[in-house]
N, CA, C and O of each residue as an XYZ file, in Angstrom:
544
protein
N     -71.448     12.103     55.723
C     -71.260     11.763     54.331
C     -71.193     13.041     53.512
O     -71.586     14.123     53.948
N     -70.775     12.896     52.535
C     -70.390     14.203     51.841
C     -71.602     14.277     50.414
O     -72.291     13.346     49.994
N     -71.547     15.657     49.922
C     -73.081     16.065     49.326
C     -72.644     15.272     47.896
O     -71.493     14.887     47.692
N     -73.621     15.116     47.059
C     -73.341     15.099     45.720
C     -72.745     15.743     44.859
O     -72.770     16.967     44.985
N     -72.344     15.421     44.227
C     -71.676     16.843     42.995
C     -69.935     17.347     43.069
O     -69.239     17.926     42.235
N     -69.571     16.739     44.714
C     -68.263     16.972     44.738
C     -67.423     16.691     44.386
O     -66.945     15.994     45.280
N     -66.557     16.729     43.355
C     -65.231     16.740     42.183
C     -64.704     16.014     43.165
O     -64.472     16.494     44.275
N     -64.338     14.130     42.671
C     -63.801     13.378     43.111
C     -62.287     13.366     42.543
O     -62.037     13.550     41.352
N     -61.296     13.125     43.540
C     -59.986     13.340     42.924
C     -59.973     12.075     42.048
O     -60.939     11.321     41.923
N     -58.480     11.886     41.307
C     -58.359     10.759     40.660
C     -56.888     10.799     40.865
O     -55.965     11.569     40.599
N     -57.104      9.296     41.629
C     -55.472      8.974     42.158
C     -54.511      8.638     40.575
O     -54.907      8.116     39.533
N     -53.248      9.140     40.914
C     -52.615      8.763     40.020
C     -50.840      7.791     40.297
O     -50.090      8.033     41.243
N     -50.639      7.020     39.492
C     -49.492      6.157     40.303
C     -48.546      6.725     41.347
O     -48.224      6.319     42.463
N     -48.189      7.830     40.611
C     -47.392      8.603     41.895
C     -48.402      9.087     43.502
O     -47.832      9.542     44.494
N     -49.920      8.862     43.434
C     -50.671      9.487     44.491
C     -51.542      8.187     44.647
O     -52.523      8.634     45.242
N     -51.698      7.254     44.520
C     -52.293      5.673     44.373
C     -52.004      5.341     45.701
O     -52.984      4.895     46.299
N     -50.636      5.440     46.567
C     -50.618      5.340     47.873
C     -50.987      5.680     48.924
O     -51.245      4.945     49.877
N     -51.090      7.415     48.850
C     -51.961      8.353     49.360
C     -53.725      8.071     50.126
O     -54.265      8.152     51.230
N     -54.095      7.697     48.652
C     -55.945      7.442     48.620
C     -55.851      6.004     48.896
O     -56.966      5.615     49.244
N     -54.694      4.714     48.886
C     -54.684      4.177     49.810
C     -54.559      3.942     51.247
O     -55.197      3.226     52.019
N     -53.834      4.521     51.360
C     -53.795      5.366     53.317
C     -55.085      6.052     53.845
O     -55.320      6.230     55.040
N     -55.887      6.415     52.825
C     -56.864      7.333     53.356
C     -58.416      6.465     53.535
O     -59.429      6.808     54.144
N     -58.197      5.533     52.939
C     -58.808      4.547     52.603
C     -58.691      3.798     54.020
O     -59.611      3.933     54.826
N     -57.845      3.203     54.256
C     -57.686      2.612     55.462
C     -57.208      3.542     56.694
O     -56.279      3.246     57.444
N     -58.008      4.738     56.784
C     -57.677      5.548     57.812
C     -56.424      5.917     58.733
O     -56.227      6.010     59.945
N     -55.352      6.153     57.071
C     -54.108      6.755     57.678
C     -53.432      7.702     56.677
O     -52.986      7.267     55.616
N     -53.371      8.752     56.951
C     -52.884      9.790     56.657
C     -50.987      9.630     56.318
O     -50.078      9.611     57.147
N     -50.917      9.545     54.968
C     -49.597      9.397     54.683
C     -49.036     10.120     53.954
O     -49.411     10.758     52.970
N     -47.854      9.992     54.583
C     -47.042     11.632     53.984
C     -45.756     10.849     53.417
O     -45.715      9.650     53.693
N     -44.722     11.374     52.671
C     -43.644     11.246     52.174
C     -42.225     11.814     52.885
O     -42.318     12.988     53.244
N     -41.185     11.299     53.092
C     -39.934     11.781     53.773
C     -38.794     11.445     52.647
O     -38.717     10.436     51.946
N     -38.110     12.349     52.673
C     -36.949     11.964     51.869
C     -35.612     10.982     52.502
O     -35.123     11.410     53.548
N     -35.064      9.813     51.971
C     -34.221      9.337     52.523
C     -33.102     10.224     52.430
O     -32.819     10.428     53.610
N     -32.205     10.949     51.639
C     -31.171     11.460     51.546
C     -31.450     13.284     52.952
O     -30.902     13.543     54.023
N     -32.279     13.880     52.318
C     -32.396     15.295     53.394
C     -33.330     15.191     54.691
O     -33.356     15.907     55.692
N     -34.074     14.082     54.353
C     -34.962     13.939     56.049
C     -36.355     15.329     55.905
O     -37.034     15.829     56.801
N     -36.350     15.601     54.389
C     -37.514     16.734     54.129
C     -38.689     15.658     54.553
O     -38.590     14.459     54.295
N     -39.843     16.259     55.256
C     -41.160     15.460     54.665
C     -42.584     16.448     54.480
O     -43.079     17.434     55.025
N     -42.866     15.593     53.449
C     -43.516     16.750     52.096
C     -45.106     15.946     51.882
O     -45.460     14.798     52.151
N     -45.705     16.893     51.393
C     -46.756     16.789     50.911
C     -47.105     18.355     49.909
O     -46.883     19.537     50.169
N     -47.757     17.653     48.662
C     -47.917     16.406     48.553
C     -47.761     15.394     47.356
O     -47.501     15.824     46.232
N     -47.916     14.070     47.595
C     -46.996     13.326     47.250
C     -46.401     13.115     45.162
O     -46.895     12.984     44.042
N     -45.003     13.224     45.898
C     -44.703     12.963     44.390
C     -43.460     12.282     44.400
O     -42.904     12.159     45.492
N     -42.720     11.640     42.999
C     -41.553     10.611     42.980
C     -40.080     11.225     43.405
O     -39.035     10.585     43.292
N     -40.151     12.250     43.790
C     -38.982     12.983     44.248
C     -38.905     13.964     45.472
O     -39.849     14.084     46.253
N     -38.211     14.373     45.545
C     -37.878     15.237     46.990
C     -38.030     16.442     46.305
O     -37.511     16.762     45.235
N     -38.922     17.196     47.143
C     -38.727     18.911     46.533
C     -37.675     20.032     47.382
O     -37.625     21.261     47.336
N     -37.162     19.386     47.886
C     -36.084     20.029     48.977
C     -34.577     19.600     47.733
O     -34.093     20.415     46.947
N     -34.282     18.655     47.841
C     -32.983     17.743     47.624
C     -33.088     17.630     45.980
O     -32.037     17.740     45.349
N     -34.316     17.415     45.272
C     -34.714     15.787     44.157
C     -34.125     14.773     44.268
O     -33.673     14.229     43.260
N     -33.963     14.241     45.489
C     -33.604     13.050     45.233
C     -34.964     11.993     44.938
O     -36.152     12.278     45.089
N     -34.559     11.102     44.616
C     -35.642     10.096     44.397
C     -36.096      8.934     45.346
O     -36.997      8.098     45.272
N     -35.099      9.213     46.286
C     -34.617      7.886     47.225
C     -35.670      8.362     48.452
O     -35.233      8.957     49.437
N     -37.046      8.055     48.305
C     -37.997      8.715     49.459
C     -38.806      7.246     49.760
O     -38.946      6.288     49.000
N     -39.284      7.432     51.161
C     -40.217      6.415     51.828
C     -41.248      6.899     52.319
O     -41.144      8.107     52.105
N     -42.450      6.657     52.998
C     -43.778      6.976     53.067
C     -44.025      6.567     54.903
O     -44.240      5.596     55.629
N     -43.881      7.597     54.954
C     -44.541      7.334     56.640
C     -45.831      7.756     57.023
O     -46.541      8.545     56.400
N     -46.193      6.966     58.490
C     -47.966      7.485     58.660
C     -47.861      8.946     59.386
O     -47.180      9.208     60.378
N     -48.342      9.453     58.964
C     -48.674     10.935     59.985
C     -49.483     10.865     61.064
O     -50.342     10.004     61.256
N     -49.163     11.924     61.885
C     -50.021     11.568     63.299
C     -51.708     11.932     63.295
O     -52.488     11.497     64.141
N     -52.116     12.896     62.063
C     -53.276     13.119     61.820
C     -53.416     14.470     62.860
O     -54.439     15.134     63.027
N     -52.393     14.631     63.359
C     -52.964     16.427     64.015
C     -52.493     17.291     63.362
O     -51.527     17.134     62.616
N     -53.090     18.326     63.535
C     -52.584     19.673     63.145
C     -53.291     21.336     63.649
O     -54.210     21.487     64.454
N     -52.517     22.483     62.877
C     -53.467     23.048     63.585
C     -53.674     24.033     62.150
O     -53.149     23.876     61.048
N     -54.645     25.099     62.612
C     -55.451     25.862     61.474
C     -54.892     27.098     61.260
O     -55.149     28.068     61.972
N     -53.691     27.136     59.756
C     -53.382     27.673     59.591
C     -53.912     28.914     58.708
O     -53.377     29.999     58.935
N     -54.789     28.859     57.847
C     -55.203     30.119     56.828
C     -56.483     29.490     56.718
O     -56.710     28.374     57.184
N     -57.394     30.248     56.057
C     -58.708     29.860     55.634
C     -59.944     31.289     55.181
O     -60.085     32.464     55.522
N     -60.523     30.486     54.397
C     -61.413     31.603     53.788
C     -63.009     30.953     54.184
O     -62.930     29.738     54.362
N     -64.074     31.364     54.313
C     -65.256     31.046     53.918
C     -66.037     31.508     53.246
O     -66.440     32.670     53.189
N     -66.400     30.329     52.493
C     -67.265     30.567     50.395
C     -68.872     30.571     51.546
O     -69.430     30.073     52.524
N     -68.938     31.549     50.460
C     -70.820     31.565     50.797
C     -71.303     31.543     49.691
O     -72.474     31.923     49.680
N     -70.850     31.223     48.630
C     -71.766     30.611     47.210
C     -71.818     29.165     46.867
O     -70.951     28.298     46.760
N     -73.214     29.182     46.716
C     -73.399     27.540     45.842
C     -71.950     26.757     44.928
O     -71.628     27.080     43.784
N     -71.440     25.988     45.541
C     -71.101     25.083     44.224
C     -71.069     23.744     44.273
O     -70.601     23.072     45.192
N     -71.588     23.337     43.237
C     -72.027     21.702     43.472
C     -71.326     20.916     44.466
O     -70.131     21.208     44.413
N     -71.611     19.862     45.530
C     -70.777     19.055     46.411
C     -70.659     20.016     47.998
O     -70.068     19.789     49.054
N     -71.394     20.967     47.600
C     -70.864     22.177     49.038
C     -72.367     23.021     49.511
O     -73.075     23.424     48.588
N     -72.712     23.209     50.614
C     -73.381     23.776     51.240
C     -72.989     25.266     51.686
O     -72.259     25.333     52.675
N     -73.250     26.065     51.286
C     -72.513     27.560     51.964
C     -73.080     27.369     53.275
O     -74.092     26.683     53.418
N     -72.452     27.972     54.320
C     -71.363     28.414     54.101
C     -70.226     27.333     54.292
O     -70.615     26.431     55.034
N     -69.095     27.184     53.893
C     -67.837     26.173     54.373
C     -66.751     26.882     53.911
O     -66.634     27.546     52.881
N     -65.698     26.582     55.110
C     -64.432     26.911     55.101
C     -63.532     26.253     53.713
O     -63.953     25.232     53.170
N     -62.559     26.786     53.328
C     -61.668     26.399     52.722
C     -60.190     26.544     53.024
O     -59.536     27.488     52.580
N     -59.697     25.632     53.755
C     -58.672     26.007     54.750
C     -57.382     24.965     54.457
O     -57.451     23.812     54.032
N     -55.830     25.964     54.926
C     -54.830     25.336     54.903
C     -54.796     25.108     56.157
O     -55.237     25.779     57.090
N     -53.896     23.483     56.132
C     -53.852     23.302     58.001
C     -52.017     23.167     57.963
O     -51.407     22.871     56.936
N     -51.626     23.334     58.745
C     -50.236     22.424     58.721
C     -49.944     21.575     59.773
O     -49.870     21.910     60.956
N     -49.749     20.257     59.229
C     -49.500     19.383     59.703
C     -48.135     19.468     60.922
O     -47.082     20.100     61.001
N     -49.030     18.199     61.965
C     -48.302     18.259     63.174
C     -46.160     17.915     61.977
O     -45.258     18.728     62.182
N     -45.990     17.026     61.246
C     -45.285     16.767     60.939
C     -44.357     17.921     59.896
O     -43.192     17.961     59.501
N     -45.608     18.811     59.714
C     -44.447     20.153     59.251
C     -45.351     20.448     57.509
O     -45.608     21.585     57.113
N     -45.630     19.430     56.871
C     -46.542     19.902     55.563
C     -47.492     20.835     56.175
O     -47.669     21.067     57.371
N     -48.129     21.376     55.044
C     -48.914     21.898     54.867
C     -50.146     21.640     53.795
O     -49.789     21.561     52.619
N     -51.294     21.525     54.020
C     -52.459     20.677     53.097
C     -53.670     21.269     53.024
O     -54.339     21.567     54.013
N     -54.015     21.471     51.796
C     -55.589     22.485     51.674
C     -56.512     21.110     51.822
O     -56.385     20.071     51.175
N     -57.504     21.418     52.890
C     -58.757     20.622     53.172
C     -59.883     21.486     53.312
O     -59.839     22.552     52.697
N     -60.789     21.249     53.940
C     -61.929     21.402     54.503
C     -62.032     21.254     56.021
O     -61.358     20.342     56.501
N     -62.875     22.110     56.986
C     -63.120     22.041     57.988
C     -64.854     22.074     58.220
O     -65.838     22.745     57.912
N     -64.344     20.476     59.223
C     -65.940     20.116     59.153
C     -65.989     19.754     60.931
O     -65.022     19.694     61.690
N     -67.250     19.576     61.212
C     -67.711     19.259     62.527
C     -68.024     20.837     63.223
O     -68.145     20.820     64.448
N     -68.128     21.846     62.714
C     -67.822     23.130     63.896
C     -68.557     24.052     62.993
O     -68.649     23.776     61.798
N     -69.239     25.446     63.630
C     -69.367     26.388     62.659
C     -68.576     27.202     61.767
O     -67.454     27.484     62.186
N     -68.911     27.652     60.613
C     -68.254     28.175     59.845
C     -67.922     29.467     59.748
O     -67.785     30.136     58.723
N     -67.768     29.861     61.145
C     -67.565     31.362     60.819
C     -66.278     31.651     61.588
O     -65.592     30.789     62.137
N     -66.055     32.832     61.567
C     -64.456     33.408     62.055
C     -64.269     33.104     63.377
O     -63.235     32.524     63.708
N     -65.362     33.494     64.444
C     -65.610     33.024     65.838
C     -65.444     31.808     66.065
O     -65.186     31.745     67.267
N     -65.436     30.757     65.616
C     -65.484     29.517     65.318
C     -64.477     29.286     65.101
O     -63.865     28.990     66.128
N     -63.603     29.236     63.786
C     -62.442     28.844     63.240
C     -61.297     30.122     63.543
O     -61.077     31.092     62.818
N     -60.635     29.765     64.906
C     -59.466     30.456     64.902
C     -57.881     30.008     64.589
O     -57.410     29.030     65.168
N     -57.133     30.748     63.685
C     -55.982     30.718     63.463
C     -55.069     29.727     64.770
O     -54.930     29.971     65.969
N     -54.658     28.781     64.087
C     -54.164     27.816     65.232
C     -54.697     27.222     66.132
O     -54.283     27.073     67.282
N     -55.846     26.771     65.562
C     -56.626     25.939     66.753
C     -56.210     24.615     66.260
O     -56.105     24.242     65.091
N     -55.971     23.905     67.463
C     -55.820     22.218     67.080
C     -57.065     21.232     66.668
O     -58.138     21.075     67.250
N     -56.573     20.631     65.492
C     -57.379     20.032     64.433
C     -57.142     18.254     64.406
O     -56.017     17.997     64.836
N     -57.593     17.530     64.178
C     -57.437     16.194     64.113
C     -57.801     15.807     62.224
O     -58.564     16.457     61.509
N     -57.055     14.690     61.851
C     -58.039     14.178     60.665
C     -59.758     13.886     60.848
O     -60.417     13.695     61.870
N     -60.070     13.928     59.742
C     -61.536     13.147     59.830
C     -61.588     12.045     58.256
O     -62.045     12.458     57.190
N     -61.282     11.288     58.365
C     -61.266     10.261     56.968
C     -63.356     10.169     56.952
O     -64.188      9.713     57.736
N     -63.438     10.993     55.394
C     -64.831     10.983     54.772
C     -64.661     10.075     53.586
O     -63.780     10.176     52.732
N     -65.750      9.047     53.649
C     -65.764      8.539     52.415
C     -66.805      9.391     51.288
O     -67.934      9.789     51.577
N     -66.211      9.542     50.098
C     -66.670      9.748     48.987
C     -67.433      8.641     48.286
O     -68.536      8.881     47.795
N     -66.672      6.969     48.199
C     -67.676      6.134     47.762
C     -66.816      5.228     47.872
O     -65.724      5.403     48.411
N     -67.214      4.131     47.363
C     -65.939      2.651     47.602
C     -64.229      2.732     47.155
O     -63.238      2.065     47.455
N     -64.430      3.661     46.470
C     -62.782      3.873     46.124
C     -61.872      5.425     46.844
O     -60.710      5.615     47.202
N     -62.950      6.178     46.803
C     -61.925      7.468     47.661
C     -62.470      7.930     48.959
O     -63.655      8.197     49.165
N     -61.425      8.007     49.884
C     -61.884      8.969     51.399
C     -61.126      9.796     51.341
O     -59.924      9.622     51.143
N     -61.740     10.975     51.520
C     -61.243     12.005     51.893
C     -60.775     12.566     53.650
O     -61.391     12.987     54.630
N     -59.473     12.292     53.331
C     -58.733     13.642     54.661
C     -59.433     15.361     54.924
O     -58.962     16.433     54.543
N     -60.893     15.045     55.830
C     -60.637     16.576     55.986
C     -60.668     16.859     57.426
O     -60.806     15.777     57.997
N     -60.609     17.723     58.187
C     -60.339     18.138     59.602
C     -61.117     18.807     60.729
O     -61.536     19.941     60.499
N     -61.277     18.451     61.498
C     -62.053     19.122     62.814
C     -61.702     19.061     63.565
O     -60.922     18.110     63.612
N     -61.826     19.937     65.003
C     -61.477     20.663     65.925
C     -61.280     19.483     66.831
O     -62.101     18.618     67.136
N     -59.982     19.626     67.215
C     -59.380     18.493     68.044
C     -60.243     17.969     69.276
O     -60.753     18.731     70.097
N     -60.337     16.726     69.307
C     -61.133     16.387     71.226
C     -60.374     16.069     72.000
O     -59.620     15.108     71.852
N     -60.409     16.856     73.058
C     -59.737     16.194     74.137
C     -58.210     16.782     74.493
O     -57.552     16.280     75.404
């Protein structure tokens, strides 16, 4: 479960689908019908093309660990130390999360290690997508 104090997002119509997917433990991303871009994250147009003509597919929930920093100061919702990390998705986005389940240090978190989702609930209305070290 995640700490107190952590800045809950607030879905908005264009992202209402999103924190629904995440909700029911599926990671959803956006594809464009006209260029075949798929993007995150989500909005009413294509950032490749603009077209508008886009559909919503499930993602496979892997990825691997692309950049990351670790905060060692207090801030509300967070325990130092924790990563703050971009992953990119098996499907080609790229998404700032959190890396949880593993230690937080450099030895630990190497550049391209394979990552899985972890759907965290925040409370009856938002779960959060964040990521740990693949099993298996």
């Amino acid at each position: 479960m995640l700490e107190p104090g952590r800045a809950k997002p607030v879905p908005t119509p264009e992202t209402q689908h999103f924190w629904d997917g995440t909700k029911a433990g599926e990671l959803l991303l956006q594809r464009c019908d006209e260029c075949a871009k798929i993007y995150f994250p989500p909005r009413p147009f294509c950032p490749g093309c603009a077209s508008r003509s886009v559909s919503t597919l499930k993602a496979s929930g892997k990825a691997k660990l692309y950049s990351y920093v670790i905060h060692h100061r207090k801030v509300p919702g967070f325990t130092p130390p924790y990563a703050i990390a971009v992953v990119e998705l098996d499907e080609g986005p790229r998404m700032m999360t959190n890396i949880i389940d593993c230690e937080q240090t450099p030895e630990a978190l190497e550049l391209d290690m394979k990552l899985e989702v972890a759907f965290v609930p925040m409370d009856d209305s938002i779960t959060l997508p964040l990521f740990r070290p693949a099993r298996g």
